[in-house]
GUPADREN-913972 format. One record per atom (N, C-alpha, C): atom name; z, y, x; residue number from 1. Coordinates in Angstrom, 2 decimals. Example, Ala and Ser with C-alpha at 12.3 -4.5 7.8 and 13.67 -1.06 7.14 Angstrom:
<pts>
atomo:N; z:7.80; y:-5.69; x:13.19; num:1
atomo:CA; z:7.80; y:-4.50; x:12.30; num:1
atomo:C; z:7.80; y:-3.30; x:13.20; num:1
atomo:N; z:7.08; y:-2.25; x:12.85; num:2
atomo:CA; z:7.14; y:-1.06; x:13.67; num:2
atomo:C; z:7.87; y:0.03; x:12.90; num:2
</pts>
This chain:
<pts>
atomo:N; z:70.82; y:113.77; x:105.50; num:1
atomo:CA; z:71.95; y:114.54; x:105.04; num:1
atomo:C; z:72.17; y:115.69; x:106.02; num:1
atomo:N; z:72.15; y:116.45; x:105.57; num:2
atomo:CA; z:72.17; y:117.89; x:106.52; num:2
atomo:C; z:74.13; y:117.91; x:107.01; num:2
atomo:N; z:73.97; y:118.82; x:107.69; num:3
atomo:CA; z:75.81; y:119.20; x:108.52; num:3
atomo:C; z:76.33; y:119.60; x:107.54; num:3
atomo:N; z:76.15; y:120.75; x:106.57; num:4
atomo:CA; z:76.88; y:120.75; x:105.50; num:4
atomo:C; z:77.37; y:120.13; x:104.81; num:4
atomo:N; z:76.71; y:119.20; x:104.74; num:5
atomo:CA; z:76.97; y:117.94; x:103.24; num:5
atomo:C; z:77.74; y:117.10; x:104.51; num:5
atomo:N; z:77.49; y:116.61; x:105.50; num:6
atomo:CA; z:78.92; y:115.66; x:106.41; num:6
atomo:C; z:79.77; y:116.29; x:106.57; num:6
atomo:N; z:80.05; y:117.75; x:106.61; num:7
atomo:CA; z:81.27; y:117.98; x:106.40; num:7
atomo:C; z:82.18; y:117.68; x:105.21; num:7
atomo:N; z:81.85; y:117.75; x:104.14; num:8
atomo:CA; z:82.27; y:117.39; x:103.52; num:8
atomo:C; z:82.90; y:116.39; x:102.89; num:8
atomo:N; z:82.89; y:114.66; x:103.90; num:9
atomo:CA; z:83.81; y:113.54; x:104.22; num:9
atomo:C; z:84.67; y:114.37; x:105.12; num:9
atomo:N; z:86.11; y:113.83; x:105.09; num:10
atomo:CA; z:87.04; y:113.58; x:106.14; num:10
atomo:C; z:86.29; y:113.54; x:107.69; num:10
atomo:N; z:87.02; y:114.33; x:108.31; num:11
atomo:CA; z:86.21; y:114.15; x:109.37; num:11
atomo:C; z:85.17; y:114.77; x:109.85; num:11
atomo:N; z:83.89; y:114.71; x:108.76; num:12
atomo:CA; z:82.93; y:114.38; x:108.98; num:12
atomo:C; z:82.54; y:112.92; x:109.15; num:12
atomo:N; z:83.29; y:112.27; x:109.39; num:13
atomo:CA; z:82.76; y:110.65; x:109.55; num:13
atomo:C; z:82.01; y:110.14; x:108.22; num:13
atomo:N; z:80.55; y:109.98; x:108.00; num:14
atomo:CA; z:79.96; y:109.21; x:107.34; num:14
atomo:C; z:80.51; y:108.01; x:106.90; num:14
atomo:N; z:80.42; y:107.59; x:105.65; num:15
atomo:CA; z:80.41; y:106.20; x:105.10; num:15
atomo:C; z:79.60; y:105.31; x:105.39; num:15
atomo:N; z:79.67; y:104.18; x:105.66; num:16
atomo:CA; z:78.72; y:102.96; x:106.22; num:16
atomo:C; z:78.05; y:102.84; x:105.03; num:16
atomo:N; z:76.70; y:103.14; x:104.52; num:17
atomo:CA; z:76.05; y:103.02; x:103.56; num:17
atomo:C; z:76.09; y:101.63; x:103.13; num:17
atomo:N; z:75.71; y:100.73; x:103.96; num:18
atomo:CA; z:75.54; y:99.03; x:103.51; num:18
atomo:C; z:77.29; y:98.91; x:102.70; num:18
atomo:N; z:78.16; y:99.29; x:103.08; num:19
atomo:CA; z:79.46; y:99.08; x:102.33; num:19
atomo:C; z:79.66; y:99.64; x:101.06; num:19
atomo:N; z:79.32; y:101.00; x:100.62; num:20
atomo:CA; z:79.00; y:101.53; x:99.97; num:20
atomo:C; z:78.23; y:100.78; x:98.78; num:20
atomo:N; z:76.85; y:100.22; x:99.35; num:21
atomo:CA; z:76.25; y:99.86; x:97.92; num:21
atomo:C; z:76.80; y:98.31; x:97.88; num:21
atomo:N; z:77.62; y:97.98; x:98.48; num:22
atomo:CA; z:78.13; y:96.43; x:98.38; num:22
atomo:C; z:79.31; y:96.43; x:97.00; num:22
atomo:N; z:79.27; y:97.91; x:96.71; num:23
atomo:CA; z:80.49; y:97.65; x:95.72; num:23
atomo:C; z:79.82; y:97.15; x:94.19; num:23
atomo:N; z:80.25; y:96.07; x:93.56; num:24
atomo:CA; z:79.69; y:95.35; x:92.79; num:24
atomo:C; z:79.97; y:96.49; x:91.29; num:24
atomo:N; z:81.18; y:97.31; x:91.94; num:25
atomo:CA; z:81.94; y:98.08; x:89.95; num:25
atomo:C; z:82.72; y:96.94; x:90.16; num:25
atomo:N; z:83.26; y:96.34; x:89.99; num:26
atomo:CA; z:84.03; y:94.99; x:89.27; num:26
atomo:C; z:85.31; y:96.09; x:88.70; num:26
atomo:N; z:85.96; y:97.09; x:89.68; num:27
atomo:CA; z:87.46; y:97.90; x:89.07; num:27
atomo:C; z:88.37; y:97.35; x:89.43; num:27
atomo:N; z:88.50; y:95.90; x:90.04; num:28
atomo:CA; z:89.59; y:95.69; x:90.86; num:28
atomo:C; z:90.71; y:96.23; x:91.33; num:28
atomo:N; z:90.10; y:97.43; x:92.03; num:29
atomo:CA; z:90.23; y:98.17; x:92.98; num:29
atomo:C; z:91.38; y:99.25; x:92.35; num:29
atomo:N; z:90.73; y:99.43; x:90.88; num:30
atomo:CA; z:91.55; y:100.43; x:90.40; num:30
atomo:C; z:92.95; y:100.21; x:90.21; num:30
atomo:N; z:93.61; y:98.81; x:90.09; num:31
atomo:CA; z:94.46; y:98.02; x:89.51; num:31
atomo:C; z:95.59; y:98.33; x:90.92; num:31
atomo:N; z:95.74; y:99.06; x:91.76; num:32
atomo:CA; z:96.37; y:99.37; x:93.31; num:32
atomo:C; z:96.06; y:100.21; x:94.16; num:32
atomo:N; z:95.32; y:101.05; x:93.25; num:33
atomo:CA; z:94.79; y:102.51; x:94.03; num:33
atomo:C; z:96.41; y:103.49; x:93.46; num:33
atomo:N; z:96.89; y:103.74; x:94.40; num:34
atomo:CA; z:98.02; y:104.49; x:93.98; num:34
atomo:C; z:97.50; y:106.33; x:93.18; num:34
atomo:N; z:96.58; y:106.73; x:93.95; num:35
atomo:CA; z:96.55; y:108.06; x:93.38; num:35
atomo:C; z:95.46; y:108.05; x:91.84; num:35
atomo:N; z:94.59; y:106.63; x:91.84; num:36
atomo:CA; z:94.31; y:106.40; x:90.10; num:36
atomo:C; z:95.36; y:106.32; x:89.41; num:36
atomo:N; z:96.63; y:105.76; x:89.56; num:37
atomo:CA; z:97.52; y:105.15; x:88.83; num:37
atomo:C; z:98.21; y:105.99; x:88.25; num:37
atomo:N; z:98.07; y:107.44; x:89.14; num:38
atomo:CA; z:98.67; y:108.54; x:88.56; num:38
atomo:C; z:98.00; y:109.28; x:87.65; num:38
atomo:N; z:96.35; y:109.46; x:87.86; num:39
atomo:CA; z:95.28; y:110.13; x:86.91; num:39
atomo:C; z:95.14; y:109.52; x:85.98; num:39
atomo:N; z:94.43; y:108.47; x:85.93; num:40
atomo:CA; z:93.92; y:107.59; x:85.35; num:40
atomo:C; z:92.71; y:108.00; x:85.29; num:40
atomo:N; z:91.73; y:108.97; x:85.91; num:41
atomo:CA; z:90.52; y:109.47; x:86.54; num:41
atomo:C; z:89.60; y:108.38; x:86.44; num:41
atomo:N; z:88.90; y:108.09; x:86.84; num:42
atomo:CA; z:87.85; y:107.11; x:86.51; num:42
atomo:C; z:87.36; y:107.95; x:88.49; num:42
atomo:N; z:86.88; y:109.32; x:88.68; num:43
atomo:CA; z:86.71; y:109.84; x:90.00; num:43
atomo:C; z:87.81; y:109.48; x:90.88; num:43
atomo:N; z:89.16; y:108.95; x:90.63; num:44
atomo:CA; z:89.90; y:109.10; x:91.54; num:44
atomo:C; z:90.43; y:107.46; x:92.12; num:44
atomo:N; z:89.62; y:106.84; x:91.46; num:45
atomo:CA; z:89.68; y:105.95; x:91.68; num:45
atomo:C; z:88.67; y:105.09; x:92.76; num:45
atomo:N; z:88.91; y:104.05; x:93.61; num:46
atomo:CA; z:87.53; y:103.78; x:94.90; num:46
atomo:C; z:86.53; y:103.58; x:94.03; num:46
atomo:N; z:86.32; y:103.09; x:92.83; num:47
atomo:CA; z:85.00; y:103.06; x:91.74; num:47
atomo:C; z:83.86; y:103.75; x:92.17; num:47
atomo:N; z:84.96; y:105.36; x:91.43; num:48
atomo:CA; z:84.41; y:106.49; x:91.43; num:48
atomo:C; z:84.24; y:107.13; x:92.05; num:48
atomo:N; z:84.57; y:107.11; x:93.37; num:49
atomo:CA; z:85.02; y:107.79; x:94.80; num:49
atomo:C; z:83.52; y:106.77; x:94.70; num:49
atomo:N; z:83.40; y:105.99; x:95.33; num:50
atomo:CA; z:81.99; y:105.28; x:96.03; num:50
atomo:C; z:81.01; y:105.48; x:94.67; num:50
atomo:N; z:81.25; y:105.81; x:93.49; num:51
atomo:CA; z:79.67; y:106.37; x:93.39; num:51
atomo:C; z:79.46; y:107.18; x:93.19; num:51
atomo:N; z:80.84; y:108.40; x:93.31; num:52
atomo:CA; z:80.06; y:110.20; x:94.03; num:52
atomo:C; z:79.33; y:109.90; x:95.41; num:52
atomo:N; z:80.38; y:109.46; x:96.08; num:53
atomo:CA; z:79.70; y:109.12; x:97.49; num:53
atomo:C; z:78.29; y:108.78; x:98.09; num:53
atomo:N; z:78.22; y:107.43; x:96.81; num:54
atomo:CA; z:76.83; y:107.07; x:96.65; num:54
atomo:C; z:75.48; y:107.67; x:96.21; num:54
atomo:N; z:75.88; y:108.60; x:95.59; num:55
atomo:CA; z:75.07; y:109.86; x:94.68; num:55
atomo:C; z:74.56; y:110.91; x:96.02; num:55
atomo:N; z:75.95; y:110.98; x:96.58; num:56
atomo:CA; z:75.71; y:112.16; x:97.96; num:56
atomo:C; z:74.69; y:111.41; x:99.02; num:56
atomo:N; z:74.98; y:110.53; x:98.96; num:57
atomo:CA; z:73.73; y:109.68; x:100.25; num:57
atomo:C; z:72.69; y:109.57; x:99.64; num:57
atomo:N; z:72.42; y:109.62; x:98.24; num:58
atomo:CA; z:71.33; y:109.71; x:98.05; num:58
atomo:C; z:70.24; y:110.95; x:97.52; num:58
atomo:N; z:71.26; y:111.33; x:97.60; num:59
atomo:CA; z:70.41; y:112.89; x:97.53; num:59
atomo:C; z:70.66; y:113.21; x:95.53; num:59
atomo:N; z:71.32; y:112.83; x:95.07; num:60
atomo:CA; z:71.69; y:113.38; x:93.49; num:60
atomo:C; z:72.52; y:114.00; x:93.45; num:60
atomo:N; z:73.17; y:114.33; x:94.29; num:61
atomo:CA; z:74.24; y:115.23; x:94.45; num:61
atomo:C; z:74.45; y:116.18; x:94.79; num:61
atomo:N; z:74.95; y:117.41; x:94.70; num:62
atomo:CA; z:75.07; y:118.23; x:95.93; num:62
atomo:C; z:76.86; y:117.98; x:96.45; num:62
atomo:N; z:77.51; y:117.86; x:97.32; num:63
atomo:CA; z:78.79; y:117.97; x:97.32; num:63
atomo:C; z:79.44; y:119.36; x:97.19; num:63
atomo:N; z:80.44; y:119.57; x:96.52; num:64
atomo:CA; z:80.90; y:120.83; x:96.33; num:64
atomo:C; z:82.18; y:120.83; x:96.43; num:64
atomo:N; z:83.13; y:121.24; x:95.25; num:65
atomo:CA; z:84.84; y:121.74; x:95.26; num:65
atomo:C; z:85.36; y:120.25; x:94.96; num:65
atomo:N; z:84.60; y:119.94; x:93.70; num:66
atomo:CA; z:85.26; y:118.80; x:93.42; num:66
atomo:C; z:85.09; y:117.69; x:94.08; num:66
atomo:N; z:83.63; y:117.22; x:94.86; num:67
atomo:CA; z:83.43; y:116.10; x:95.33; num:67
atomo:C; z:84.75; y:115.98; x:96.75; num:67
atomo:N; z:84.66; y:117.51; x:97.08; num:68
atomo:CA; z:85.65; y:117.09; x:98.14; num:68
atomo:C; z:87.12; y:116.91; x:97.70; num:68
atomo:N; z:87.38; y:117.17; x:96.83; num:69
atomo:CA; z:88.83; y:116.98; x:96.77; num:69
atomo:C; z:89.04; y:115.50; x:95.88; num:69
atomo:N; z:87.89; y:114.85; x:95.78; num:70
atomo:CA; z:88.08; y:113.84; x:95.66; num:70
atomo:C; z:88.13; y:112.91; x:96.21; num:70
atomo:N; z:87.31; y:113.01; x:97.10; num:71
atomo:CA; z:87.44; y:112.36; x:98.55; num:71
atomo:C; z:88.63; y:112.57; x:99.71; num:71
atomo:N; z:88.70; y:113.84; x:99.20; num:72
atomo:CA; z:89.99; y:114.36; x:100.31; num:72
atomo:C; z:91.40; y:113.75; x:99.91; num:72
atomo:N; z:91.37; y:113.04; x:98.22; num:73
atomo:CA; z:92.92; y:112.64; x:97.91; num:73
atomo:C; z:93.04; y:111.62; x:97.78; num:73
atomo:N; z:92.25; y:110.75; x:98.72; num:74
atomo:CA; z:92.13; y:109.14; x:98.94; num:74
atomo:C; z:93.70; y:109.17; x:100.16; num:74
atomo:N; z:94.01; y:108.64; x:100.06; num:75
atomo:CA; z:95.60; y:107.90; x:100.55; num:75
atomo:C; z:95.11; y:107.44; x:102.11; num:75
atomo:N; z:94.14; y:106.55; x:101.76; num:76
atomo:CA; z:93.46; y:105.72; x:103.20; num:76
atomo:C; z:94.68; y:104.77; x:103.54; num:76
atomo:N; z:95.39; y:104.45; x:102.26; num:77
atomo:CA; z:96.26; y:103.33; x:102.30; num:77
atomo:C; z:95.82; y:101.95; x:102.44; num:77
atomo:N; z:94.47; y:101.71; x:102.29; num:78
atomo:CA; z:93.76; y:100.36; x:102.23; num:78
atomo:C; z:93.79; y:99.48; x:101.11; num:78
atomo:N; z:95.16; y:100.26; x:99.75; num:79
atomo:CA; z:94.65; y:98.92; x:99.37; num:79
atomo:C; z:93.90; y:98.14; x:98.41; num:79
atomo:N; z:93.02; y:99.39; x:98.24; num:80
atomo:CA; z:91.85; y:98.54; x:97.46; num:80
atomo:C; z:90.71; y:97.80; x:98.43; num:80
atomo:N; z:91.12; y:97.56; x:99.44; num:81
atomo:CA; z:90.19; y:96.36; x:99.98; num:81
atomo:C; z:90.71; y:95.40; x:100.16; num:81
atomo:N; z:92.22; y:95.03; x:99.71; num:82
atomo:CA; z:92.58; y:93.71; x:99.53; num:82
atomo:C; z:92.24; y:92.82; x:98.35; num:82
atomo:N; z:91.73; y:93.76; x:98.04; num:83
atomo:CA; z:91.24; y:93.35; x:96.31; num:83
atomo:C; z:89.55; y:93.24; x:96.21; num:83
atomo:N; z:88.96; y:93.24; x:97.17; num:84
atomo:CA; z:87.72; y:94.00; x:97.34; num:84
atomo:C; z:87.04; y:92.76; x:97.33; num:84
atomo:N; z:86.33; y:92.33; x:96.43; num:85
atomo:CA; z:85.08; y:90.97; x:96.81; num:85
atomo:C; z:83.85; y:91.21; x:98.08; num:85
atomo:N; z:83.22; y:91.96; x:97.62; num:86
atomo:CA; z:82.32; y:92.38; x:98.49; num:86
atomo:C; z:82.56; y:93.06; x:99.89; num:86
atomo:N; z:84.36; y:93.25; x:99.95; num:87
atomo:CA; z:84.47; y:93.68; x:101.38; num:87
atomo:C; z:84.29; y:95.07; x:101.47; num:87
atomo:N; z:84.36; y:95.76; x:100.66; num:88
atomo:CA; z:83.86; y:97.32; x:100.79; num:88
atomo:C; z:85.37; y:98.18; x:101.34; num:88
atomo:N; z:84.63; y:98.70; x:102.39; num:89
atomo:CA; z:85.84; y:99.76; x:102.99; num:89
atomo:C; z:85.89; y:100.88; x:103.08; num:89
atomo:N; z:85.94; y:101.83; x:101.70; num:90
atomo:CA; z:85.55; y:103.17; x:101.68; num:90
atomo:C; z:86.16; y:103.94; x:102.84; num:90
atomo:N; z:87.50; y:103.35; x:103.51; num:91
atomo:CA; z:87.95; y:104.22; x:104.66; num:91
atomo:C; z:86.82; y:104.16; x:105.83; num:91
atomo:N; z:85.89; y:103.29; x:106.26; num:92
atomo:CA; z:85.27; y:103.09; x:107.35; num:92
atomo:C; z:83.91; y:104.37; x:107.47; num:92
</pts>
């Protein structure tokens, strides 16, 4: 992943890939994501947030306007990992 494309997380801080592909889909997640609850986005939700994300680590992506502001309007409230089977912590 080149500097361009890490800028484009928060930070720059990379996603822990192994967490990332640990997410099963189940949607759990969506059921207490406060800023889905307002879209009803399918992207704005940790779902969809981890498989742009997932797309960007793997090279199907390019990140651009939208990937970041989708990533950028994550809360980092946590609480779709109370709900999380597989343990996935898109904040990490």
């Amino acid at each position: 992943m080149s500097a361009e494309e890490a800028r484009s997380f928060p930070n720059g801080a990379l996603p822990d890939e192994a967490q990332i592909r640990a997410c099963i889909r189940c949607g759990l997640c969506s059921a207490v994501c406060p800023v889905y609850q307002e879209t009803f986005l399918e992207t704005d939700a940790p779902r969809g947030r981890i498989a742009l994300v997932r797309a960007v680590l793997e090279g199907r992506l390019q990140p651009g306007k939208r990937f970041k502001k989708v990533v950028y309007e994550c809360l980092y409230c946590q609480a779709c990992t109370t709900l999380c089977r597989p343990a996935c912590a898109p904040t990490s």
